[in-house]
C-alpha positions as CSV (number, residue, x, y, z in Angstrom):
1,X,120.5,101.5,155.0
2,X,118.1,104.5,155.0
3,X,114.8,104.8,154.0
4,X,115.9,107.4,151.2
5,X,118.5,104.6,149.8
6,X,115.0,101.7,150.3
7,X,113.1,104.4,148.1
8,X,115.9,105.0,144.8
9,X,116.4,101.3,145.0
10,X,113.4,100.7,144.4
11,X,112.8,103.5,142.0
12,X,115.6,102.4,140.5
13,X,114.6,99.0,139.8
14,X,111.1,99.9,138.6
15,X,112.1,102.6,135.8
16,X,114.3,99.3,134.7
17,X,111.4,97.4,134.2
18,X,112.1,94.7,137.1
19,X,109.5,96.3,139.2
20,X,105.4,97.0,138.8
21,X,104.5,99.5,140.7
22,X,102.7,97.5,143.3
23,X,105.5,95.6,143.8
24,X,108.1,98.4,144.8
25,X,105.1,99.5,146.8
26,X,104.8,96.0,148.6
27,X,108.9,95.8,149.0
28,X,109.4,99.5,150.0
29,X,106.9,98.5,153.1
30,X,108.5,94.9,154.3
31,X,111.8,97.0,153.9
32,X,110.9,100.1,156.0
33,X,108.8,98.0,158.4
34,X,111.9,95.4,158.8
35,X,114.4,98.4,158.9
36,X,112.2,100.5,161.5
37,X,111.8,97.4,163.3
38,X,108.2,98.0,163.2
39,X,106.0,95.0,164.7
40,X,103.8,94.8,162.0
41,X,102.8,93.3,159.0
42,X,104.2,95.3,155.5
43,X,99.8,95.4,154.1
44,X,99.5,97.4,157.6
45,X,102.0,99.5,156.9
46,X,101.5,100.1,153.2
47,X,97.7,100.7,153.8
48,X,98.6,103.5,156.2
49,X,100.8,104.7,154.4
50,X,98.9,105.1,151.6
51,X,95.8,106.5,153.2
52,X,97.9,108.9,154.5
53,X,100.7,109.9,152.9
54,X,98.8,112.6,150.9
55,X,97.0,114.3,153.2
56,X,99.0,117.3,153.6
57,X,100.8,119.7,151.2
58,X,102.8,122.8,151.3
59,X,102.3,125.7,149.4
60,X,105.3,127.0,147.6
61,X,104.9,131.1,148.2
62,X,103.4,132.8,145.0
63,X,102.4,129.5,143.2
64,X,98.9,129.9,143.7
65,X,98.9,133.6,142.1
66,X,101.4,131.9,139.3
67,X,98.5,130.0,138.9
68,X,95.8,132.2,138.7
69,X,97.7,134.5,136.2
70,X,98.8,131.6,133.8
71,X,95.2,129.8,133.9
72,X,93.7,133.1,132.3
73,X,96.3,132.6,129.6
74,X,97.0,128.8,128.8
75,X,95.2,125.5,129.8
76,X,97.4,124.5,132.2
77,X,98.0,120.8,133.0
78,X,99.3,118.2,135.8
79,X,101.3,115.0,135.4
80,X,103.4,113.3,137.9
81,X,105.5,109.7,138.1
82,X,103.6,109.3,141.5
83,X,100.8,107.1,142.2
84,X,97.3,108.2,140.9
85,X,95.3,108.3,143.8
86,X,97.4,110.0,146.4
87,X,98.2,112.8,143.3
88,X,94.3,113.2,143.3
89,X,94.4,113.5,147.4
90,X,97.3,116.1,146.5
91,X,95.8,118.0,144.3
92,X,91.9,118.7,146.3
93,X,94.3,119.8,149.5
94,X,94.9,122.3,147.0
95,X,91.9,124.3,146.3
């Protein structure tokens, strides 16, 4: 089982409603930490995780200028299905 196939499970389960979010985050770390055969606990795991998972980004070449040419035009917005606090991490690597 791959950590890809752990993740759209999960996913999976969540968008049906069988899931909060905190859960699939708890189970998505005693699954990885089980399938890595990590010796430690799933909280370690998912804390680290979590503190950093966001801290780096990758531009995509000519977004920034997309950017800059549409804000003078439109208020431009952000949403994502990801959790809140790591998008906010995401999005201050960005200016």
């Amino acid at each position: 089982m791959s950590i890809l196939y752990i993740d759209n499970k999960l996913r999976k389960l969540q968008k049906e409603g069988l899931l909060d979010v905190e859960s699939v985050l708890y189970k998505r770390s005693e699954l990885i930490t089980k399938h890595l055969n990590l010796n430690q606990s799933p909280e370690i795991f998912m804390n680290y995780f979590s503190n950093n998972f966001g801290k780096t980004a990758i531009e995509i070449n000519g977004a920034r200028n997309l950017i800059k040419y549409l804000s003078q035009k439109y208020l431009l917005c952000a949403t994502s299905n990801g959790i809140f606090s790591i998008q906010k991490i995401d999005l201050k690597l960005q200016n």
